[in-house]
C-alpha positions as CSV (number, residue, x, y, z in Angstrom):
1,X,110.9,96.8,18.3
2,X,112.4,99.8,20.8
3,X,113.7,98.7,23.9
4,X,111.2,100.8,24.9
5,X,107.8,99.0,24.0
6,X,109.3,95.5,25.5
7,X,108.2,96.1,29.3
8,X,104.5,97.3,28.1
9,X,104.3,94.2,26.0
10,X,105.7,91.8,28.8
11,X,103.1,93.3,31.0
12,X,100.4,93.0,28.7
13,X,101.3,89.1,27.9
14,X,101.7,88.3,31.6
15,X,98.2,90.0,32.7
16,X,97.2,88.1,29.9
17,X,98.1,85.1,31.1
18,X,97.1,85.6,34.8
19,X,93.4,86.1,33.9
20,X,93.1,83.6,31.4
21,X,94.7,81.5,33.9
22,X,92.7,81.9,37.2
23,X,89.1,81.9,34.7
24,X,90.5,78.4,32.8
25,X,91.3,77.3,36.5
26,X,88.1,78.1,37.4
27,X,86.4,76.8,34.4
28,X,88.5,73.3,34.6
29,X,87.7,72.8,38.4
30,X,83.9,73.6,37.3
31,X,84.5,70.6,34.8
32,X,85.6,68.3,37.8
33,X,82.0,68.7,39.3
34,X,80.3,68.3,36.5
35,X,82.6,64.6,35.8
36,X,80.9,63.5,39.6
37,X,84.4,61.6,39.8
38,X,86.5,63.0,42.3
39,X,87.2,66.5,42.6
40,X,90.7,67.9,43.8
41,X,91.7,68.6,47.5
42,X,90.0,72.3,47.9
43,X,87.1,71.6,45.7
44,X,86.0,68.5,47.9
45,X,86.1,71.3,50.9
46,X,84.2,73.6,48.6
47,X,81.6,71.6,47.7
48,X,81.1,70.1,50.8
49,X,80.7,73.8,52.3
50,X,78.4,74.3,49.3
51,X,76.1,71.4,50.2
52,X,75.6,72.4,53.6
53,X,75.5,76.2,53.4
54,X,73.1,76.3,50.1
55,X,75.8,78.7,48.7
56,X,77.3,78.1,44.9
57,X,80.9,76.2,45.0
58,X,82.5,79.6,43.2
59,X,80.8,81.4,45.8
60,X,82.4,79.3,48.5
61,X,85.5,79.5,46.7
62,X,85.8,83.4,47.2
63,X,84.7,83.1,51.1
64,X,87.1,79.9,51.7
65,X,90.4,81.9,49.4
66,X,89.3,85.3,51.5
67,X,89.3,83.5,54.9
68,X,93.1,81.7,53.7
69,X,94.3,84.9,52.5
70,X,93.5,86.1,56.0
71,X,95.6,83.8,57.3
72,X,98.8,85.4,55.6
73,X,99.0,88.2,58.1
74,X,100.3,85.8,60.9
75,X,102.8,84.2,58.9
76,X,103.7,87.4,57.3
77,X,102.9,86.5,53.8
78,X,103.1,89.5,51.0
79,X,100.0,89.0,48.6
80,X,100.5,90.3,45.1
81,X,97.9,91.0,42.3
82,X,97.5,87.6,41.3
83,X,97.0,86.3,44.8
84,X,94.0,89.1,45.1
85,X,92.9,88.2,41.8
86,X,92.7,85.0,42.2
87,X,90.3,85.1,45.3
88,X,87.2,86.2,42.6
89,X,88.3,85.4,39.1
90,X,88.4,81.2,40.1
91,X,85.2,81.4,41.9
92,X,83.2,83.6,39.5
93,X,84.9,81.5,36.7
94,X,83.7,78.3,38.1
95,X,80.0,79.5,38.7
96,X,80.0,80.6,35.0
97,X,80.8,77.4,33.5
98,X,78.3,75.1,35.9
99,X,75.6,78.0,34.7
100,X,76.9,76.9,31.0
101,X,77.8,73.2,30.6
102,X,74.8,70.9,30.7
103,X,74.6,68.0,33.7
104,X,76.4,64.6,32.2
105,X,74.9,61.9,33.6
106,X,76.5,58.9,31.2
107,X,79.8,57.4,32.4
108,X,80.5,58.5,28.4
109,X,80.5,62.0,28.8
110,X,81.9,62.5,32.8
111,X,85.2,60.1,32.2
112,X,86.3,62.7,29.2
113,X,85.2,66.0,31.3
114,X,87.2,64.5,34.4
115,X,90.4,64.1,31.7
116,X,89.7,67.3,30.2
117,X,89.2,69.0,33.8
118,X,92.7,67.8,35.1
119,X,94.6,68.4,31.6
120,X,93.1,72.0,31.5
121,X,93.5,72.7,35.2
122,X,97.4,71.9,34.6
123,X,97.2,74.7,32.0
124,X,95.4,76.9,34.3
125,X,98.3,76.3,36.6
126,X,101.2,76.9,34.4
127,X,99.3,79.9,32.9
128,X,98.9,81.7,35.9
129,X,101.7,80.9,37.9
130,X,104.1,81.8,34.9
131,X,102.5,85.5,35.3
132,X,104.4,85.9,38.0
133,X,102.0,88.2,40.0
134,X,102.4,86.1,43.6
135,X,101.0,82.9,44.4
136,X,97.5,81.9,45.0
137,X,96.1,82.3,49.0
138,X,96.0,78.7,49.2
139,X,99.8,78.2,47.7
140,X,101.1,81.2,49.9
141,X,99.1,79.1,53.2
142,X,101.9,76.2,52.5
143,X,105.0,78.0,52.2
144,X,104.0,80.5,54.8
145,X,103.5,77.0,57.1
146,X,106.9,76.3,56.0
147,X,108.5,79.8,56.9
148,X,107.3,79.5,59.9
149,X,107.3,76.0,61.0
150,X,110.7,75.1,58.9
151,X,109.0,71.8,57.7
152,X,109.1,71.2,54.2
153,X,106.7,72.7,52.0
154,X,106.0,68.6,50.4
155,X,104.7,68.3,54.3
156,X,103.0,71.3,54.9
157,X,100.8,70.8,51.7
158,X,100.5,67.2,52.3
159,X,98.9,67.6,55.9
160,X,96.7,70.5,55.0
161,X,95.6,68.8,51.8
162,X,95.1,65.9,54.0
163,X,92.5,68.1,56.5
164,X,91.2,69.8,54.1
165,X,89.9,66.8,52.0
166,X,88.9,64.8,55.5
167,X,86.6,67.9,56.1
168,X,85.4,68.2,52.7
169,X,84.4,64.5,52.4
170,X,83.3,64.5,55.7
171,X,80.3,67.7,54.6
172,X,79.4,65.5,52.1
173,X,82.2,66.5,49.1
174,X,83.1,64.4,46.2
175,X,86.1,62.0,46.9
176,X,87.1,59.7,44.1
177,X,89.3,58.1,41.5
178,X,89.3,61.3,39.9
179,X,90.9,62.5,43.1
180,X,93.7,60.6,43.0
181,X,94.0,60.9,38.9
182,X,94.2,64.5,39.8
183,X,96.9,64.0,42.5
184,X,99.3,61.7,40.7
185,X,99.1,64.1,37.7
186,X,99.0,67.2,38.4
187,X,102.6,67.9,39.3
188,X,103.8,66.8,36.3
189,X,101.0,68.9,34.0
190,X,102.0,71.6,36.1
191,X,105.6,71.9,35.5
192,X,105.1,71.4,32.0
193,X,102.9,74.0,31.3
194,X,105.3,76.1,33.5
195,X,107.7,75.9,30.9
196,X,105.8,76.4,28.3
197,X,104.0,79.6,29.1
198,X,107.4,81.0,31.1
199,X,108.2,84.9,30.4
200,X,111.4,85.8,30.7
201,X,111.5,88.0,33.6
202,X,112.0,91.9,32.9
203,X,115.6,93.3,34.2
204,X,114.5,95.8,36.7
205,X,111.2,93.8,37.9
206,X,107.9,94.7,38.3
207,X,106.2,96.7,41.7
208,X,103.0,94.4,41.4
209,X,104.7,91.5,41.5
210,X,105.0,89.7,45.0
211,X,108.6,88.0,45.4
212,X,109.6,84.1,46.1
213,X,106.6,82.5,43.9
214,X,106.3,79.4,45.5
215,X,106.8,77.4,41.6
216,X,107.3,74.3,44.0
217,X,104.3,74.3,46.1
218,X,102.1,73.5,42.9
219,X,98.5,73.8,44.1
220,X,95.5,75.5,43.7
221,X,95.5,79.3,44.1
C-alpha cells in the first residue's frame, strides 16, 4: 500500500473505533441498569435525575455531558470530536438498548448482564479512547480540576466521583455491589483494552484531534 492511502485508512479505523466506542459504551452502561446491581459513578447521577425528572437515563446523559462540557470554558479545556461526540452517541446508545433488551428480573440473568456490562464497558473505554479524538466531557472535568487546582488527577476524580454518586444515590439512583465490582475493575479493563485497540499515531497529527488525552484519568466520557 502507497504511503499515500495510510492516513485515509488510519482515519477511517480510528472514526471507526470512536463510534463503536461511545455506542458499546452506551450500550454496556444500558446493561448496568437493566442488571439492578449497581451502576457506575455517573450512571447513579443519571438515573437518579431520570427518576425525578421523568426524562430517559440517555436523555439525561446528553443534558448532564452538555452541562459538564460547559464547564470546560472556565478551566480552559479544548474539546475535540470525540468529546462532542460523545455528549449524544452514549446517551442515544443507551436509550436504544433499554428500548431493546427485555427487563431481567431473576438474579440468573442480571448477575451475567452486570459482568457483561462492566467487561464491555472496559472495551467501550479502550475503544474510544484509543481513537484519539479528545477525552470525554466528564474525563476533561478531572484533568481540567487538576490544571487548575494542581491536585492530582487520582484526587480530582475521586472527590467528584464521590459527589456525584452521593447526589445520585441520594435522587434515588442505583448504588451496589455492582458499583464497587465496577470500580475495582475497571482500571485494569481499561488499560487493557487500551493496548489492544491502540493506533499508532500518524507523523504529522491530525487537526480534529484535541491534545493531552487524559489516558490516565480513565472514566466515563
Amino acid at each position: 500500500m502507497s504511503t499515500a492511502h495510510r492516513p485515509a485508512r488510519r482515519l477511517t479505523r480510528r472514526l471507526v473505533q470512536l463510534y463503536a466506542g461511545l455506542a458499546l459504551y452506551g450500550g454496556s452502561s444500558a446493561l448496568l441498569v437493566e442488571a439492578g446491581l449497581g451502576l457506575e459513578p455517573w450512571g447513579v447521577l443519571h438515573q437518579g435525575l431520570a427518576e425525578r425528572t421523568g426524562l430517559s437515563i440517555g436523555v439525561v446523559s446528553i443534558v448532564v455531558g452538555a452541562i459538564v462540557l460547559l464547564l470546560w470554558i472556565p478551566l480552559r479545556q479544548r474539546p475535540g470530536l470525540g468529546t462532542v461526540s460523545n455528549v449524544f452517541v452514549v446517551g442515544l446508545a443507551m436509550d436504544a438498548t433499554l428500548a431493546l433488551v427485555p427487563e431481567a428480573h431473576a438474579l440468573a440473568v442480571r448477575v451475567p448482564l452486570l459482568l457483561a456490562g462492566i467487561v464491555l464497558n472496559g472495551v467501550a473505554t479502550g475503544l474510544y479512547i484509543a481513537a484519539s479524538f479528545g477525552p470525554g466531557p466528564r474525563d476533561g472535568l478531572m484533568t481540567g480540576l487538576h490544571r487548575r487546582t494542581g491536585r492530582s488527577i487520582r484526587l480530582m476524580r475521586t472527590a467528584v466521583e464521590v459527589a456525584v454518586v452521593v447526589t445520585g444515590f441520594a435522587l434515588g439512583g442505583t448504588l451496589g455491589a455492582g458499583t464497587l465490582l465496577y470500580a475495582l475493575s475497571i482500571g485494569p479493563l481499561a488499560q487493557l483494552f487500551l493496548r489492544v485497540f491502540a493506533v499508532r499515531p500518524a507523523p504529522d497529527g491530525s487537526p480534529v484531534v484535541a491534545t493531552g488525552s487524559p489516558r490516565g484519568a480513565i472514566l466515563r466520557g
